[in-house]
C-alpha positions in Angstrom: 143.4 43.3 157.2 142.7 44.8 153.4 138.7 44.4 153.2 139.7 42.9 149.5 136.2 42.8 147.6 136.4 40.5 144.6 138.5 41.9 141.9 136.8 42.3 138.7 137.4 39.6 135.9 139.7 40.2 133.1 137.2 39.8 130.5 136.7 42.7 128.1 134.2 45.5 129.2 132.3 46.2 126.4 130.4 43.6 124.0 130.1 44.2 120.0 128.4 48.0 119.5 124.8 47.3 118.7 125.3 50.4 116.1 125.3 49.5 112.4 126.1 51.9 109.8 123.2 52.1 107.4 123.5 50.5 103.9 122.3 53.0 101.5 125.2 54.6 101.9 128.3 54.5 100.2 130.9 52.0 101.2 134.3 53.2 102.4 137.3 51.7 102.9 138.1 50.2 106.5 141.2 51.9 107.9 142.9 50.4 111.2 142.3 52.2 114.7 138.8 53.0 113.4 135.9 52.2 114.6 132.6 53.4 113.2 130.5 51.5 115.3 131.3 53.4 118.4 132.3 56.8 116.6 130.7 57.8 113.7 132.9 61.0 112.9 135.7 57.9 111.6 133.5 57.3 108.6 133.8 60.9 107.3 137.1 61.3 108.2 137.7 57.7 106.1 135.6 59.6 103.4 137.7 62.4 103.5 140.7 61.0 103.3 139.7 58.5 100.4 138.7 61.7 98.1 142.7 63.1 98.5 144.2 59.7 98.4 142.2 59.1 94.7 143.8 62.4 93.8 147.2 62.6 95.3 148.6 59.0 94.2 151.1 57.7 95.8 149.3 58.4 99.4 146.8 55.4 100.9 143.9 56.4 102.8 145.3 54.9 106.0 148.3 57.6 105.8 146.1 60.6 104.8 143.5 59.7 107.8 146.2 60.5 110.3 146.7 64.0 108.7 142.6 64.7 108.7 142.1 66.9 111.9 139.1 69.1 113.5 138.9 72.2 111.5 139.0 75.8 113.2 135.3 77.6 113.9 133.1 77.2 111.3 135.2 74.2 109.5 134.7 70.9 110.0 138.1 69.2 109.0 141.0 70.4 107.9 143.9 68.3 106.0 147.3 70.4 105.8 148.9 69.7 102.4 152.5 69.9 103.5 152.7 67.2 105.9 152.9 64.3 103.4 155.8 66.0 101.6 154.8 65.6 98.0 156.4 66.9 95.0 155.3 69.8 93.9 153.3 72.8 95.0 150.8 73.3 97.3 148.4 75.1 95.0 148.6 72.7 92.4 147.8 69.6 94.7 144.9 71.2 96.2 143.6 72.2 92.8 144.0 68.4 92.1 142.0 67.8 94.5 139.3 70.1 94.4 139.0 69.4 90.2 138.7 65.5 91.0 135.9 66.0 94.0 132.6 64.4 93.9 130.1 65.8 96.1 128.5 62.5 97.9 126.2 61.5 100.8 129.6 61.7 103.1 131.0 65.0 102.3 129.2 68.4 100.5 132.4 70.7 99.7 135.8 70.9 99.8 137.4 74.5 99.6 141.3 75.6 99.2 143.0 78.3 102.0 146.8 78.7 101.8 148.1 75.2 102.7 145.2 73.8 103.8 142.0 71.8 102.5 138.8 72.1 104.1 135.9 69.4 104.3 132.3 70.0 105.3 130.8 67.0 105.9 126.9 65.8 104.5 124.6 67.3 107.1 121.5 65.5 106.4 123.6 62.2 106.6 125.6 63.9 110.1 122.5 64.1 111.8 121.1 61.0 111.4 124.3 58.9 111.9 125.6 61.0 115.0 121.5 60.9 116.9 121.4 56.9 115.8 124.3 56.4 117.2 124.3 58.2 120.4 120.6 56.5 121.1 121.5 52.7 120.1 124.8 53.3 122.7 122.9 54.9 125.1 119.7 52.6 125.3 120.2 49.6 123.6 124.0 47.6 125.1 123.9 44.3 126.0 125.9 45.6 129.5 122.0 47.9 129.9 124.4 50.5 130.5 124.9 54.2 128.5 128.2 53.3 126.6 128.4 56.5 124.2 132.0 57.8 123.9 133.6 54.1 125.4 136.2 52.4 123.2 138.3 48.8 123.2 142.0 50.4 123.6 142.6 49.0 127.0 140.9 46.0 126.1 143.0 42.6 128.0 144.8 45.2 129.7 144.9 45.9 133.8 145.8 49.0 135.3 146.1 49.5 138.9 145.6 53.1 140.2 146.3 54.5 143.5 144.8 57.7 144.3 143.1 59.8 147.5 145.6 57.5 150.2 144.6 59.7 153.6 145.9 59.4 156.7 144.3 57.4 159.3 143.3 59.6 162.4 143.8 62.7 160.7 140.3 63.9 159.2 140.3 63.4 155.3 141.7 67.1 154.7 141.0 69.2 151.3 144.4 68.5 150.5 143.4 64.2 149.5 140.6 65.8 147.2 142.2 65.9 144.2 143.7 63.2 144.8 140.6 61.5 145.7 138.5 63.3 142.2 141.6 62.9 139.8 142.0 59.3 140.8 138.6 58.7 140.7 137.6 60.5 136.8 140.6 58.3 135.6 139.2 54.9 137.1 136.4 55.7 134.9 138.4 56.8 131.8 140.3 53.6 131.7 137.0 51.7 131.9 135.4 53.6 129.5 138.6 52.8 127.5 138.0 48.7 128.0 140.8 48.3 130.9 140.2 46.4 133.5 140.7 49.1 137.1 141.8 48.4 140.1 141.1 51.5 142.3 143.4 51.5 145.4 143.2 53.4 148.3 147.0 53.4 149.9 146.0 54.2 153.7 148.7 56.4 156.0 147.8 53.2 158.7 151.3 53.1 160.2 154.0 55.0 161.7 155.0 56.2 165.1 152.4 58.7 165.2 150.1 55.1 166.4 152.4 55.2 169.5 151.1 58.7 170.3 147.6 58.2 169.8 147.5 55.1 171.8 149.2 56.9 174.5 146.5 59.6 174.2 143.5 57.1 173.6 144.5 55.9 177.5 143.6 59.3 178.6 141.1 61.4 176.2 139.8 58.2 174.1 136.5 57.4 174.3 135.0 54.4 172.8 131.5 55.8 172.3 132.9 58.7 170.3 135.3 56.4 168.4 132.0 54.4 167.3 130.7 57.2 166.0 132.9 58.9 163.9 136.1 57.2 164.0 138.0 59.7 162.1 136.9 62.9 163.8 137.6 61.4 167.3 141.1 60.1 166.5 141.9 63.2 165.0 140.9 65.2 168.2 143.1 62.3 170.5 146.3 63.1 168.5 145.5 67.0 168.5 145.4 67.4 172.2 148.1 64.6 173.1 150.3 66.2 170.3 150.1 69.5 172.2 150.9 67.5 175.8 153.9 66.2 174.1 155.5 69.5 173.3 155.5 70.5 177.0 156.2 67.2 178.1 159.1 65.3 175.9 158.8 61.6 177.8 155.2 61.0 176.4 157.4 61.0 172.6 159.1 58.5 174.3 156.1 56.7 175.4 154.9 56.7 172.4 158.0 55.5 170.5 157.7 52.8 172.5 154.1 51.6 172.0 154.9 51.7 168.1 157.8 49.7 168.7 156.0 47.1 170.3 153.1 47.3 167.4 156.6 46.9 164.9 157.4 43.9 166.8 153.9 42.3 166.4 152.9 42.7 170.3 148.6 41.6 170.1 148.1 43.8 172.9 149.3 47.4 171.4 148.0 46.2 168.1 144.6 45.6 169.4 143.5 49.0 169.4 145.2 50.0 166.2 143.3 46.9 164.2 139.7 48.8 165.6 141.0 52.2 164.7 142.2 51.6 161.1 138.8 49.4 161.2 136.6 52.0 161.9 138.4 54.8 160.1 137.9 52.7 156.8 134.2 52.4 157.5 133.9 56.2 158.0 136.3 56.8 154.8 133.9 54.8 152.6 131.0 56.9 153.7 132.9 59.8 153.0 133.7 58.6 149.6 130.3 57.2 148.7 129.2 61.0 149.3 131.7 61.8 146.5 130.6 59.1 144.6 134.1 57.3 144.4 134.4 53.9 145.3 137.6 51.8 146.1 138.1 47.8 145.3 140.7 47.6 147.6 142.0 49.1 150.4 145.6 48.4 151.6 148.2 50.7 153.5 151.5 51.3 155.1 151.1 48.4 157.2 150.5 45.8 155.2 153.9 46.4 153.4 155.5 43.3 154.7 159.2 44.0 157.0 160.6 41.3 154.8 159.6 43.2 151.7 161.6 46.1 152.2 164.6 44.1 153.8 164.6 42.3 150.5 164.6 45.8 148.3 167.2 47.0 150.5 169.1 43.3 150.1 168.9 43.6 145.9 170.0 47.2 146.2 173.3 46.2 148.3 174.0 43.4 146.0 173.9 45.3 143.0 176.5 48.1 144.6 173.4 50.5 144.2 173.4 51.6 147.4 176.2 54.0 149.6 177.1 55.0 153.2 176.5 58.0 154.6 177.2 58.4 158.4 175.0 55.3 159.1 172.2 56.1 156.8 172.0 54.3 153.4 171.3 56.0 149.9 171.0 55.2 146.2 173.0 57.7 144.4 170.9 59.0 141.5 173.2 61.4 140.7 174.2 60.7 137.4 170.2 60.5 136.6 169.9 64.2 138.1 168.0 62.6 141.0 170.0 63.4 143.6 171.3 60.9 146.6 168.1 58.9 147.7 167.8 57.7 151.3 166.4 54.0 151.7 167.3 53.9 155.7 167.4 56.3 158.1 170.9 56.2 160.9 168.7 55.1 163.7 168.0 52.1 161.0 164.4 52.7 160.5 163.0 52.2 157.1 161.6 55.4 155.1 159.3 55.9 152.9 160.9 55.1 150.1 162.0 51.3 151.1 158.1 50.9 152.3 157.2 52.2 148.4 159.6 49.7 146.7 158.5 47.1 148.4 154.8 47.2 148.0 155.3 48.1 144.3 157.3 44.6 144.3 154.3 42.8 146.4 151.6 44.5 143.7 153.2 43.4 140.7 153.5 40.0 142.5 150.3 40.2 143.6 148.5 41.7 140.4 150.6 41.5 137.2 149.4 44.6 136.1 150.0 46.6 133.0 150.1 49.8 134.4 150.0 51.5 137.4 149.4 54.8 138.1 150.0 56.4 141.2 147.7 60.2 141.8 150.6 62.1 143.9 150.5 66.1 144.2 153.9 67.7 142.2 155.5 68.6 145.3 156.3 65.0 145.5 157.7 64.6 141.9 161.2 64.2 143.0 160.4 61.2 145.8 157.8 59.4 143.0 161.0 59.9 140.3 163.7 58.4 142.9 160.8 55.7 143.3 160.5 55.0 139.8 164.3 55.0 138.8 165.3 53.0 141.3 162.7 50.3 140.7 164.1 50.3 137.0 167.7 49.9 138.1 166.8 46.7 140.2 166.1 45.1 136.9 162.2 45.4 137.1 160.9 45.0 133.6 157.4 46.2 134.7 159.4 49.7 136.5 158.1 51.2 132.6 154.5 50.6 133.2 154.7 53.2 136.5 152.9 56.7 135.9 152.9 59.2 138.0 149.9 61.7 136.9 150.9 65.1 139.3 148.7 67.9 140.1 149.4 71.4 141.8 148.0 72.5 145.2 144.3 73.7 146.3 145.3 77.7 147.6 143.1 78.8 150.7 140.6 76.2 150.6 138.7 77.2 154.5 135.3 77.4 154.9 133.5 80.6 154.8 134.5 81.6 158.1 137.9 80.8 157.2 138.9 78.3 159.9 141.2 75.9 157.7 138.8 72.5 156.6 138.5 68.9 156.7 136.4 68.3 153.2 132.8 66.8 155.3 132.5 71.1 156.2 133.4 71.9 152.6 130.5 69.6 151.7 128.3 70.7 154.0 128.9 74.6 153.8 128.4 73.5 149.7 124.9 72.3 150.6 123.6 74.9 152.6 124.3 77.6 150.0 122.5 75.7 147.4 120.0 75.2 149.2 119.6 78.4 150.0 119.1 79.3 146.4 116.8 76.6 145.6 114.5 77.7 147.5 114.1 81.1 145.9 111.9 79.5 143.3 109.4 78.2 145.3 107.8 76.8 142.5 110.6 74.7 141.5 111.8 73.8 145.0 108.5 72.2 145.8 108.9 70.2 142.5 112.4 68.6 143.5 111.9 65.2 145.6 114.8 65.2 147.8 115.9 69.0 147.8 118.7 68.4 150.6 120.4 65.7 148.5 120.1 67.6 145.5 121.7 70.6 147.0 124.2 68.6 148.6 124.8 66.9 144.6 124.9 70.5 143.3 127.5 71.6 145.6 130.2 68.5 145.0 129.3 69.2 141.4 130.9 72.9 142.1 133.8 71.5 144.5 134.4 69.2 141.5 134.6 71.4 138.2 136.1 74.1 140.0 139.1 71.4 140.5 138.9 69.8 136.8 138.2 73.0 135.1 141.8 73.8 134.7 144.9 71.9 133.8 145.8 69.2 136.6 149.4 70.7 136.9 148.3 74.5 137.9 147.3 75.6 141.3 144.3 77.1 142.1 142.5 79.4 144.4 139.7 78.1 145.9 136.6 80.9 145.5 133.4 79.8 146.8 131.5 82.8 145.1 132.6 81.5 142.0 132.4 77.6 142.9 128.8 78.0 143.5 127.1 80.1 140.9 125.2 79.6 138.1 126.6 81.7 136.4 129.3 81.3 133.7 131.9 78.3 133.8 131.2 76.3 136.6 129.5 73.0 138.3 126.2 74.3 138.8 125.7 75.8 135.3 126.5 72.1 133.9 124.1 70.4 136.3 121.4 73.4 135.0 121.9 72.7 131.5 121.4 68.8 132.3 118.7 69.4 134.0 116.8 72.1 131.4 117.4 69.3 128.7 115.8 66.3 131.3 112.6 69.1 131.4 112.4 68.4 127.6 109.6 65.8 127.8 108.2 66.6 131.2 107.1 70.0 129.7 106.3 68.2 126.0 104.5 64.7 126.7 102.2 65.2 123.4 105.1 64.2 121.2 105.9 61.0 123.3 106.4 58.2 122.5 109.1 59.6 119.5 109.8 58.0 116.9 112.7 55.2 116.6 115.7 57.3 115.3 116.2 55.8 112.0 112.4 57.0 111.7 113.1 60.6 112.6 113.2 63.4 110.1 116.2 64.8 111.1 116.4 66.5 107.7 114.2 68.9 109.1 116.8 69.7 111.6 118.1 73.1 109.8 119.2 75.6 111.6 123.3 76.3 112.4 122.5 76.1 115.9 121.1 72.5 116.0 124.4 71.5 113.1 126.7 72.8 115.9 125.4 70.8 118.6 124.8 67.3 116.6 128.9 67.9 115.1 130.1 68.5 118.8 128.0 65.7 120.1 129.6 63.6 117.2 133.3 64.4 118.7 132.6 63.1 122.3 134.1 59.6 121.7 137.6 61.3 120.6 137.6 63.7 123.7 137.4 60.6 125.7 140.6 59.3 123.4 142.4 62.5 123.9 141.7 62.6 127.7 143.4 58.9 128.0 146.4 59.9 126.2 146.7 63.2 128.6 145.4 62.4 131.8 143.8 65.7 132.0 140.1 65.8 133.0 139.8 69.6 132.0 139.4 68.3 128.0 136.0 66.6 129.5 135.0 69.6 131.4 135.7 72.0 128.3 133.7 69.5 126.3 130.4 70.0 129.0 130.8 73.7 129.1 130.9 74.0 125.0 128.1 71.6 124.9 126.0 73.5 127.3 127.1 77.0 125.3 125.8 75.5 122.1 122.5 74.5 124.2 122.2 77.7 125.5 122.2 79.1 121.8 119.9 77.2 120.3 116.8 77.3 122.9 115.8 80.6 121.3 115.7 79.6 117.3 115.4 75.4 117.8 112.3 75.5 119.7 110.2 72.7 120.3 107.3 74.1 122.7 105.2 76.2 119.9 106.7 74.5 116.9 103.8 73.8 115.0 105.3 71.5 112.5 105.2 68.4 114.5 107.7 65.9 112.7 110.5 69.1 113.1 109.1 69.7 116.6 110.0 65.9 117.3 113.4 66.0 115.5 114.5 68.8 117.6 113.4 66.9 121.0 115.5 64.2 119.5 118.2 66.6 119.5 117.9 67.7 122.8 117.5 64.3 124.5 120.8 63.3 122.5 122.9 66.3 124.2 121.2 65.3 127.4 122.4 61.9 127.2 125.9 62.9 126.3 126.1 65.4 128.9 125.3 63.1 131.3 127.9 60.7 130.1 130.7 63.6 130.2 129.7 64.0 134.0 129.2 60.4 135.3 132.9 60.2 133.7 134.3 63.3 136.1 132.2 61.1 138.7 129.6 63.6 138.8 125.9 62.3 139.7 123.4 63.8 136.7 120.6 65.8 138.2 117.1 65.6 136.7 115.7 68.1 138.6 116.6 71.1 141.0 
């Protein structure tokens, strides 16, 4: 029933960085949770913390490192005295410090402000680490793929993660979206971070609203339309027989009855409901593939095994977890500030809950996982937090390896017309406006290959940011003025930046082929501007730490939009059409093609296709 595609092997994701630090520079200690070869800014923080270790005895470098943090503007790290609780005062240690410093080819000054130290770090030797870096990670992996800003933290790890879970014959509604791009930007975090993902897709397959639709396939259904679009047609069956059943109460009971029959494993009633769920996955994966998310398994409701859940609700009896109430049964939680949570319903129907307890047993079963992370809105916090408690007072070991990462609603998401939307019209309606505004620079327009994809990329570029932009927790209005403009912070300002950087050598072929990196003159490389960008650029692997730890995708987005600020900043003074001086002209392109390249790593990890052109 679950179209299972092979799982991916447990082996680690990424091979050895092919990065090597140069040697004519000088050697620094190794400090653990470092690793240079994938992000160079660990070096100068080792630096850094080496000079106040050599003045501060009795701190190590290993204990200082944790206190070295990103300065404020203008700053490039900060170390705050106080924090290793040293005899003595402030003023006097940091004058330690400062009298003891050694300018080197790692860091060029050190100054004193109130509690704090603050270290610039070597430009010429920033710039040529942070562009070698970023071009051996981006062209030169043994995997042929871009790996700037990946890591080894999850490495030998799995993690299953369940996210987007739509309800068959009901039209993949705005509301699975952020499920669907949540889920899908942390499947990519956790491989960028060396676990092994599972991505599941948890289908609403099952329940007795399969009764009413079969009941209304025998008089509306309609095998042509079913063929082609599955979802669309189901969802118009259960609309109109929904609306029959309010005037007319026995085709409820028909239906009841049909499901029970499916419940009790009857071929015939489960015929039809194999070719639905069948079909409704096929058109789901299209769906999806637009949104460039992609699912290794897809399970459901229905292939939680009866036997499952009458074994939950077994263990739960036995361990006098479970209580009376008028014929239903609950697991009182109260003492955990949970409430009283219900596992079966009078009639003696299972519920939710029983079905999620079971197929969390099955999984672990089934997978061994390490974690599991389940991408459920906040309005069901208190259902996933019965869920989770109750699986840790069965004795599960594994019940402290469940996540839940939350998010708030999508507020008046309807198209344009303001009929309320299923998420292909969103699309669609996305499309048509950006193509619309393509094609006001004819010029350009007729310089794009495939103008209707890229307007359609464009568009689930704005859907996108607009939903990552911001904290996951905090609701949001959905504006489609401001979702599709160019201007300010939004998805279509990040895919023009990407592609005003991708122009770079289109517009510039006379300094191609450039130079290998280690051969550029990046000391040429002067200006504030281009120092900004190459420091910010040399931060992207710990953004991608930071977003692991939160589980927020809005640290990546604020990383593009900075990024494409500190472009936008530098086109005027970095130039490299009209710079006469060829090597600088070529160290600048350099420059350019590096914040391309990382750019495009920050929005293939929100699942966001990279445009070259528009």
């Amino acid at each position: 029933m679950a179209s299972t595609s092979t799982l991916p092997s447990n082996k680690p994701v990424l091979a050895p960085s092919p990065y090597t630090v140069p040697a004519d520079l000088p050697k620094l200690p190794e400090v653990a949770g470092t690793d240079p070869t994938r992000s160079v800014l660990d070096l100068f923080r080792i630096a850094i913390a080496k000079v106040v270790a050599d003045a501060l005895e009795p701190l190590t470098v290993d204990k200082v490192y944790q206190g070295v943090d990103y300065g404020k503007k203008g700053e490039d790290f900060t170390v705050a005295l106080p924090r290793f609780k040293l005899p003595g005062k402030v003023d006097e240690l940091a004058k330690k410090v400062i009298d003891k410093f050694q300018p080197d080819e790692w860091i060029e000054s050190v100054t004193h402000d109130r509690a704090f130290l603050h270290f610039r770090c070597r430009t010429s030797t920033l710039h040529r680490l942070v562009l070698d870096q970023i071009h051996a990670l981006t062209y030169n992996t043994e995997s042929k793929q871009p790996e700037y800003g990946a890591n080894y933290l999850g490495e030998g790890k799995r993690v299953i993660i369940e996210y987007s879970s739509p309800n068959i014959a009901k039209s993949f509604h705005v509301g699975h979206l952020r499920s669907t791009i949540i889920g899908a930007f942390l499947a990519n975090l956790y491989k960028a971070c060396g676990w092994e993902v599972i991505s599941m897709n948890y289908l609403g397959d099952w329940g007795t609203q399969f009764g009413l639709i079969a009941v209304g396939f025998e008089k509306y259904g309609s095998q042509e339309a079913l063929e082609k679009d599955a979802i669309q047609h189901l969802f118009e069956v259960y609309v109109k027989i929904n609306a029959e059943a309010d005037k007319d109460p026995s085709i409820r009971e028909q239906a009841s009855a049909w499901f029970k029959r499916m419940e009790d494993g009857d071929e015939e009633a489960l015929k039809n409901w194999r070719v639905w769920r069948q079909l409704s996955v096929r058109k789901y994966a299209e769906e999806y593939a637009r949104l460039n998310v992609h699912f290794d398994v897809y399970t459901g409701e229905s292939e939680v095994p009866q036997e499952a859940m009458d074994k939950a609700l077994k263990q739960l009896q036995e361990m006098n977890l479970i209580e009376e109430d008028n014929g239903a049964l609950r697991v009182n939680l109260e003492k955990h500030k949970l409430g009283k949570a219900v596992v079966r319903k009078r009639d003696g129907t299972s519920i939710y809950l029983t079905r999620d307890i079971g197929g969390a047993v099955e999984r672990y079963n089934k997978y061994k996982f390490d974690k599991m992370i389940y991408v459920i809105s906040a309005q069901q916090d208190m259902h996933v937090a019965q869920f989770f408690k109750t699986l840790d007072l069965m004795g599960f070991d594994w019940a402290k390896n469940l996540e839940h990462v939350n998010y708030g609603l999508v507020l008046g998401m309807s198209t344009r017309k303001g009929t309320v939307v299923f998420l292909d019209q969103i699309i669609r309606e996305a499309s048509a406006v950006m193509h619309e505004q393509m094609r006001k620079n004819e010029e350009k327009y007729n310089a794009v290959e495939n103008p209707e994809y890229v307007a359609e990329e464009i568009g689930i570029t704005g859907i996108k940011i607009q939903d990552m932009a911001a904290k996951r927790i905090n609701n949001y209005t959905f504006n489609w003025d401001r979702m599709l403009s160019f201007e300010g912070d939004t998805g279509p300002y990040l895919q023009y930046a990407h592609v005003r950087l991708s122009s770079i050598e289109r517009k510039n072929p006379e300094l191609l082929p450039l130079p290998a990196p280690s051969q550029l003159k990046t000391e040429l490389l002067t200006e504030p501007q281009a120092r900004e960008i190459v420091f910010l650029l040399g931060t992207y692997p710990d953004v991608v730490k930071t977003a692991l730890k939160t589980h927020e995708p809005s640290g990546i987005v604020t990383f593009g939009f900075r990024l494409s600020h500190a472009i936008s900043s530098a086109w005027e003074t970095v130039i490299v059409k009209g710079e006469q001086d060829k090597e600088k002209a070529k160290a600048r392109m350099a420059l350019y093609l590096a914040a391309r390249d990382v750019l495009g790593a920050a929005l293939r990890l929100l699942s966001i296709k990279p445009l070259e052109r528009m």
